[in-house]
C-alpha positions as CSV (number, residue, x, y, z in Angstrom):
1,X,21.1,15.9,-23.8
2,X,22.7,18.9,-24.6
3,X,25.8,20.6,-24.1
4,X,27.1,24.2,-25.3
5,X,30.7,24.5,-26.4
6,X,32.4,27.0,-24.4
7,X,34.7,27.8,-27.1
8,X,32.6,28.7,-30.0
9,X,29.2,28.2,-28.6
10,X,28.0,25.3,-30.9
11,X,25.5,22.8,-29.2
12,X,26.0,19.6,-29.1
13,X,24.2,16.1,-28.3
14,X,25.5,14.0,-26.1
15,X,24.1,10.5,-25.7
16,X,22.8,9.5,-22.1
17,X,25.7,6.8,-21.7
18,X,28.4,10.0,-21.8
19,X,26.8,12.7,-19.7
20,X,29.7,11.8,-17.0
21,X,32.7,12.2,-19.8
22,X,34.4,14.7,-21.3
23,X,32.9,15.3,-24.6
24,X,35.0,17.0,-27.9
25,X,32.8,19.9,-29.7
26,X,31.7,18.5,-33.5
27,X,32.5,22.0,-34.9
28,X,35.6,23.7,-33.1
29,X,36.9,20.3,-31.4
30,X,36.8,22.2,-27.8
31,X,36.8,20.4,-24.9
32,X,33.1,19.6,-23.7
33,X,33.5,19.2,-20.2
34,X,31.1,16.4,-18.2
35,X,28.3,17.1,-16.9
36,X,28.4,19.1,-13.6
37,X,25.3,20.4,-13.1
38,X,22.1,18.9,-11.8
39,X,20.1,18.0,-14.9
40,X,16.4,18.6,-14.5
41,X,14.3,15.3,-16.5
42,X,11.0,16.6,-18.5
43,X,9.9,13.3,-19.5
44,X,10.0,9.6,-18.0
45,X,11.6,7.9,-21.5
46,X,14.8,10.4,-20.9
47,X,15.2,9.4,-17.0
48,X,14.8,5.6,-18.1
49,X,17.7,6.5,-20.9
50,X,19.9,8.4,-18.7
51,X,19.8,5.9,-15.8
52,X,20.3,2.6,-18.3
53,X,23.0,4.0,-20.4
54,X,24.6,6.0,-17.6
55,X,27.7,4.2,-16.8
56,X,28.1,5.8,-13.6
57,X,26.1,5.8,-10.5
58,X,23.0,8.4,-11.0
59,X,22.0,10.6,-7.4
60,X,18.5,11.3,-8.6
61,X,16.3,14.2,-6.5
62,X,12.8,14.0,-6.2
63,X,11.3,17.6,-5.6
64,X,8.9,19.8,-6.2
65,X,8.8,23.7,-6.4
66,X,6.1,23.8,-3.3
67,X,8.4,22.0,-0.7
68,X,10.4,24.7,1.4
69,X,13.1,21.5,2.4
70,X,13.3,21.1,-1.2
71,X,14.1,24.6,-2.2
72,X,16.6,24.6,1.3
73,X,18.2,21.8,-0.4
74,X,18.6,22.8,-4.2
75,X,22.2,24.4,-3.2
76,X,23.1,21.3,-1.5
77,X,22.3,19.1,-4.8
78,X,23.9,21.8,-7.2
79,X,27.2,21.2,-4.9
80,X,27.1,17.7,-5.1
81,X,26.8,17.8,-8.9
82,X,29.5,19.3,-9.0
83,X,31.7,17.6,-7.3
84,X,30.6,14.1,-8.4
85,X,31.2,15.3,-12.1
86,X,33.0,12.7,-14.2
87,X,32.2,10.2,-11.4
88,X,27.9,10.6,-11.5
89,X,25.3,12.1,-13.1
90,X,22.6,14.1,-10.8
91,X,18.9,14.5,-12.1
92,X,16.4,16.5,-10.5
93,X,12.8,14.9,-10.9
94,X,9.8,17.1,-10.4
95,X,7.6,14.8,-8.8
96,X,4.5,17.5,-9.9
97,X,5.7,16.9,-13.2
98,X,6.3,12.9,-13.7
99,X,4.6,11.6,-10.8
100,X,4.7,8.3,-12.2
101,X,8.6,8.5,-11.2
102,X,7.6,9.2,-7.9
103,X,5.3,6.5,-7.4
104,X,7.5,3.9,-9.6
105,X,10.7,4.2,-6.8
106,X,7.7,4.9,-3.7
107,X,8.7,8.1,-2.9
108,X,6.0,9.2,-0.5
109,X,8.0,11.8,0.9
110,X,10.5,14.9,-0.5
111,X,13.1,15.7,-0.5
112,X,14.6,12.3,-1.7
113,X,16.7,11.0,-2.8
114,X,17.9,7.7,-4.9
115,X,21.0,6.0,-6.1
116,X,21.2,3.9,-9.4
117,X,23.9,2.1,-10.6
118,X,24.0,-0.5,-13.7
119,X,20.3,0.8,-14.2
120,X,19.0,-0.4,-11.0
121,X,18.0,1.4,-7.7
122,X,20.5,0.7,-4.8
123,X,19.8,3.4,-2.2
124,X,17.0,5.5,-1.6
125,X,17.1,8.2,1.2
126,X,14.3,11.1,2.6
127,X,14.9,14.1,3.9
128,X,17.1,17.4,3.7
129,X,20.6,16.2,4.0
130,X,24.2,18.2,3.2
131,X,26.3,17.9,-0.4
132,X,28.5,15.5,2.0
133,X,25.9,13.4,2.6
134,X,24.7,13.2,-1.1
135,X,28.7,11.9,-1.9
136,X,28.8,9.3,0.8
137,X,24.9,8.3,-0.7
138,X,26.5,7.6,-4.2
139,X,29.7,6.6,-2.9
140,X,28.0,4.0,-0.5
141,X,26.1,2.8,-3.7
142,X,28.9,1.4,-5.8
């Protein structure tokens, strides 16, 4: 994954296992702060990376840009991100995109959601539901 230094702008890599943890920038030494955004997966080996070598519980969203609940929900997912940031990682999976995901974990309907912690799935939730709900999800996960 990458991260852009706010200080000087530089980009840096940060390896799956540190997405949740305050990085330092490898050319002005700025603080990289963790990751407090959803981040959207393009490809099925970087989901399997980021959810193995996490470290922290990982809220993943399955979605896609059709689903009106989905789109209601975005805001909701964003908030949660950001408030789970040094404590989990959020992913947003397009299930138009990587189906396979989708029909790995069974999702048959979206929005949903799923918890995995130590690289295994230990909560899995349908439906449009509130940032509060998405915390008690992750927090009821560990």
């Amino acid at each position: 994954m990458i991260r852009t230094c706010a200080t000087c702008g530089a980009t840096n890599r940060i390896p799956a296992g540190r997405l949740a943890q305050v990085g330092k920038c490898g050319r002005c030494g700025g603080s990289l702060a963790a990751s407090a955004a959803p981040i959207d997966v393009q490809d099925v080996a970087t989901f399997d990376e980021i959810v193995k070598d996490a470290g922290v519980p990982v809220l993943v969203d399955f979605w896609a840009a059709w689903c009106g609940p989905c789109r209601m929900v975005a805001p909701e997912v964003k908030q949660a991100a950001h408030d789970l940031a040094g404590k989990a990682v959020v992913l947003k999976v397009d299930t138009e995109k990587l189906p396979a995901l989708a029909q790995r974990y069974r999702v048959s309907g979206i929005p949903s959601f799923a918890v995995f912690s130590a690289g295994k799935l230990v909560k899995q939730q349908a439906g449009a539901v509130k940032a509060a709900n998405l915390l008690e999800l992750v927090a009821s996960a560990r």
